[in-house]
C-alpha positions, 0 to 999 in steps of 0.5 A: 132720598127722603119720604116726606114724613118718614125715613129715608126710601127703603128703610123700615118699608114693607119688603116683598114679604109684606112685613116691615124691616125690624131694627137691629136691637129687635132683632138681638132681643128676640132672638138672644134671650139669654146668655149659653150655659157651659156646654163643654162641646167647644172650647178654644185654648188660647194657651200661646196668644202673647197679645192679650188683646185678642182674648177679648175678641175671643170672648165675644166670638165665644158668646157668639157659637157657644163655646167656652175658653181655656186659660192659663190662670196668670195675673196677666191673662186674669187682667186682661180678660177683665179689661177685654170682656164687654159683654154684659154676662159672664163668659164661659172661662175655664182655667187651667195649669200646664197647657200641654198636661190638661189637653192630654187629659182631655184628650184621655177623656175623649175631645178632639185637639185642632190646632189652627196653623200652617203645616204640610199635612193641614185641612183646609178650613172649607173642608173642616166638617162641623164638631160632633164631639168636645173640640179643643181648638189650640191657638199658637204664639202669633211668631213662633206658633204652637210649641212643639210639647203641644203638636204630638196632641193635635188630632187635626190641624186646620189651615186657613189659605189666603192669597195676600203675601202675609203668612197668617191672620190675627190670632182671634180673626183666625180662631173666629174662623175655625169656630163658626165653622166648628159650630156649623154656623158658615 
């Protein structure tokens, strides 16, 4: 329905509050000033991912609750961060060499290494509690899954249940999920 001369009912009218709905671009403005520095609290380590696709989506999932991204530093994933970054900033990437010698050595130094997969002994992601530490959320191979050099350095695994017949989501929909939880922002 139409007022005459203004929007249609309900859109930009004055709520019970007395103020009048911002629009979407406003809202961004106020409240995204600028883009996060690197706070190396959160970190997801796409070490596994064979579709490059999903580092994009991870990107943005990173922007979006302040984490940062490890790589491998390869042409292919050099390309495809490139190709998949739509934000307007630089993102927080780091890069590293053999995955499974520089989570050890974050490890050494003190961060916690979550891997996102199914396993007998997984916490439900409803139980996972917000990170208080450096969190280093490992992603698998989307059909084989972490490799097994890597499990031995897992201090915790996060399982996301589901109810349908398929046995995971989408890597960077899984990843994004963890990371708003370990973020404190679900």
């Amino acid at each position: 329905m139409t007022r005459p001369g203004g929007p249609p009912a309900g859109f930009g009218a004055p709520s019970a509050r007395g103020s009048h709905k911002k629009r979407t671009v406003d809202l961004r403005d106020e409240r995204r000033t600028r883009a996060h520095s690197c706070w190396d609290h959160l970190v997801v380590a796409p070490f596994f991912v064979s579709y490059e696709v999903n580092l994009g989506t991870l990107l943005r999932t990173c922007d979006a609750v302040g984490a940062c991204m490890v790589v491998p530093h390869t042409p292919a994933v050099r390309a495809a961060l490139k190709k998949g970054n739509t934000l307007r900033i630089r993102s927080c990437v780091h890069w590293a060499g053999r995955p499974a010698t520089w989570l050890a050595k974050q490890q050494a130094q003190g961060a916690r290494i979550i891997g996102v997969e199914l396993a007998d002994d997984a916490i439900r992601l409803a139980d996972v509690e917000m990170a208080r530490q450096k969190t280093i959320v490992v992603l698998g191979h989307e059909h084989e899954g972490i490799p097994d050099d890597v499990w031995p350095l897992l201090d915790d695994v996060v399982e996301i249940p589901m109810l349908g017949v398929g046995q995971s989501l989408n890597v960077a929909v899984a990843a994004s999920l963890v990371l708003y939880k370990l973020a404190g922002l679900s």
